[in-house]
Each structure stands twice: as C-alpha cells, then as structure tokens.
C-alpha positions in Angstrom: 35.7 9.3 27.6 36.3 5.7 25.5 39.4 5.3 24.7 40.5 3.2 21.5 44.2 1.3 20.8 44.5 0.8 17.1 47.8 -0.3 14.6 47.4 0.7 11.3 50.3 -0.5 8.7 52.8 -0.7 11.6 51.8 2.8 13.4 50.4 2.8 16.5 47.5 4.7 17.5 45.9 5.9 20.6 42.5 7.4 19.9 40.1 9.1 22.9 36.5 10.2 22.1 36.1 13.2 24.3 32.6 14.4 23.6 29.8 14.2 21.0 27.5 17.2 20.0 25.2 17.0 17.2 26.9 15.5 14.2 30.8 16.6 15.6 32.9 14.5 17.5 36.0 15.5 19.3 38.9 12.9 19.1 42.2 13.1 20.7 44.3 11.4 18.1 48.1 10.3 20.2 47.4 13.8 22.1 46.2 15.5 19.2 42.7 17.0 19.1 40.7 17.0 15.9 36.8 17.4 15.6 35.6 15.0 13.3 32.3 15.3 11.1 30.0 12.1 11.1 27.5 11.8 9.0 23.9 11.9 10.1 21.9 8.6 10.3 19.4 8.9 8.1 15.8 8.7 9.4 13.3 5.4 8.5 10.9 6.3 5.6 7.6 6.6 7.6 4.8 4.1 6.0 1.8 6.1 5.3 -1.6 4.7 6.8 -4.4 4.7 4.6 -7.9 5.1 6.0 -11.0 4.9 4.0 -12.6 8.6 4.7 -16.2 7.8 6.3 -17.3 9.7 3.1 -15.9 7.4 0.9 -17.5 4.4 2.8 -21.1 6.1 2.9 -20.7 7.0 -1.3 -20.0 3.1 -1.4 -23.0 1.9 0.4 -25.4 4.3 -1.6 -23.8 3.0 -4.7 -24.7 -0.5 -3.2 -28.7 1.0 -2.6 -28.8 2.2 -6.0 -27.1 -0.8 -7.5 -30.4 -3.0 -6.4 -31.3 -2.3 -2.7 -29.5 -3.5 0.2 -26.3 -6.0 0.1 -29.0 -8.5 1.3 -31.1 -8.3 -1.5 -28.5 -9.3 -3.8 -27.2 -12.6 -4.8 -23.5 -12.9 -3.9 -22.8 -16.5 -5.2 -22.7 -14.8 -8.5 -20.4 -12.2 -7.8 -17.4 -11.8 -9.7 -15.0 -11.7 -6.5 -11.4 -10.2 -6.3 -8.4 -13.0 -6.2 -6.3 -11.0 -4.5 -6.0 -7.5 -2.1 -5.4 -4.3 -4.7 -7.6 -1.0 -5.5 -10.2 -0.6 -8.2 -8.4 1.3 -10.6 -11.7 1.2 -13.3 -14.9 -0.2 -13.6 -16.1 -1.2 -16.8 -19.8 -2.0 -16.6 -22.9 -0.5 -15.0 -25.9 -2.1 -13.3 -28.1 -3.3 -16.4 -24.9 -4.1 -18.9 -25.2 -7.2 -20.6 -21.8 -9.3 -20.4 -20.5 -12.2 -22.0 -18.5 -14.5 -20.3 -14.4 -13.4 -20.8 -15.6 -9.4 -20.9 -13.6 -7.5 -18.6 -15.4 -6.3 -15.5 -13.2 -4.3 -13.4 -9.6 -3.4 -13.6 -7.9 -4.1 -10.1 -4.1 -2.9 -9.7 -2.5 -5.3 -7.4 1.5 -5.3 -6.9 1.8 -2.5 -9.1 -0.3 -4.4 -11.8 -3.0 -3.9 -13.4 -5.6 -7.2 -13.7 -8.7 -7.0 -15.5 -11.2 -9.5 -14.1 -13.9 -10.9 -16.0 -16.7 -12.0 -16.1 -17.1 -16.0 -15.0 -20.4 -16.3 -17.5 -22.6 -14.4 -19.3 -25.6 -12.2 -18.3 -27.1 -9.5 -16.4 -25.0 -6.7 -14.3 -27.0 -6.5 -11.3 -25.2 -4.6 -8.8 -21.8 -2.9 -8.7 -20.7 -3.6 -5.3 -17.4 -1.3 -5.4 -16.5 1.9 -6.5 -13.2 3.6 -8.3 -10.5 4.2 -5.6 -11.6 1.8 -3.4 -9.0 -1.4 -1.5 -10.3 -4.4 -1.5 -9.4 -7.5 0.3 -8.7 -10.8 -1.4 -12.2 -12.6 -2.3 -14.3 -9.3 -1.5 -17.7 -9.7 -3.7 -16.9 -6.9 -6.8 -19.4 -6.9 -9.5 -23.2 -9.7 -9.0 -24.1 -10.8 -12.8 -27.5 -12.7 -13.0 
C-alpha cells in the first residue's frame, strides 16, 4: 500500500492507495475509502508495414521484359530517375511515346505531394521501368528515353 501526505489550501491530507484492478483504484482518503476511476492509457497507434506482394514484384519485372527485354538491355544513363522516395501515383507515357523535353513523365506522390517529373530531353520512351502503385527509393531508374 503507498501511502501519500498532501496539503491542499491549508487542509491536510493523508491519502493510501490500497489496490488497483483494471481501471478502479481504491484510495483511503484521511480513513475514508472511495474507488476512483482512472482513465485508460490509450494504446500507441501501430505503424502498418508495407510489403511489396511477390505478385506485384513479378507484374513489374514482366513490364520490364515487355518494355525492351531485360533491365540489362536497357540504357539507364538516360533514365528519368526519382529525386526522392514516394509511390507512382500515374504514369503518363508508354514504351514508343515521343516526348519533348519539360513533358511530364510520371506523377510520384511524395510527402503527401504530388510531383510530376519530366522528361530531362526530348526523344524516344524506351522502357517503363515502374508501374502504378509501386514505392520507390530516391534516385530509382523510372522511365529510359532514347
């Protein structure tokens, strides 16, 4: 049992905790009993964990096959690359789209943002190296224009 000495405005108070159960306490107040109700601590907000499924990796490397063969087949000094970590929230050209240099790309969301990237130059969409959905890191190869 802890026992408590307290003076509040002038008046003296003895306080004993007997017990604890659940969210009720039982206090002896100057030889009074009383059962108090505390409020529950609330419990920390879980973070989800996000894991690519294994079918969502195996749709991304076919769409790497299709988009011109295997990754090293394709040119990745021209890829338009992400500047930061977000998810591909749209992608707005298709292997064999001409581009101009300033036409938007992809549309990442990053920070609750949405940033359209854009093409560096102008050219040839070779390969789409990401689909919709997907998290990328920062600097990840996105879109190859030749």
């Amino acid at each position: 049992m802890k026992e408590y000495k307290y003076t509040i405005n002038g008046n003296k108070y003895e306080v004993a905790i007997a017990s604890i159960e659940d969210n009720i306490a039982n206090v002896v107040v100057n030889g009074e009993e009383y059962k108090v109700e505390m409020e529950k601590e609330a419990e920390p907000v879980k973070k989800k964990v996000v894991v690519k499924p294994v079918a969502q990796q195996q749709a991304a490397a076919d769409a790497t096959e299709s988009a011109g063969g295997n990754s090293a087949k394709v040119n990745m000094n021209n890829a338009v690359k992400s500047p930061l970590p977000g998810v591909i929230t749209e992608i707005k050209v298709a292997v064999g789209d001409e581009v101009k240099a300033g036409d938007t790309v992809v549309v990442l969301e990053a920070m609750k943002m949405a940033n359209n990237l854009e093409a560096e130059k102008g050219g040839k969409v070779t390969a789409v190296l990401v689909s919709e959905g997907e998290s990328v890191m920062e600097d990840t190869p996105l879109v190859v224009i030749e």
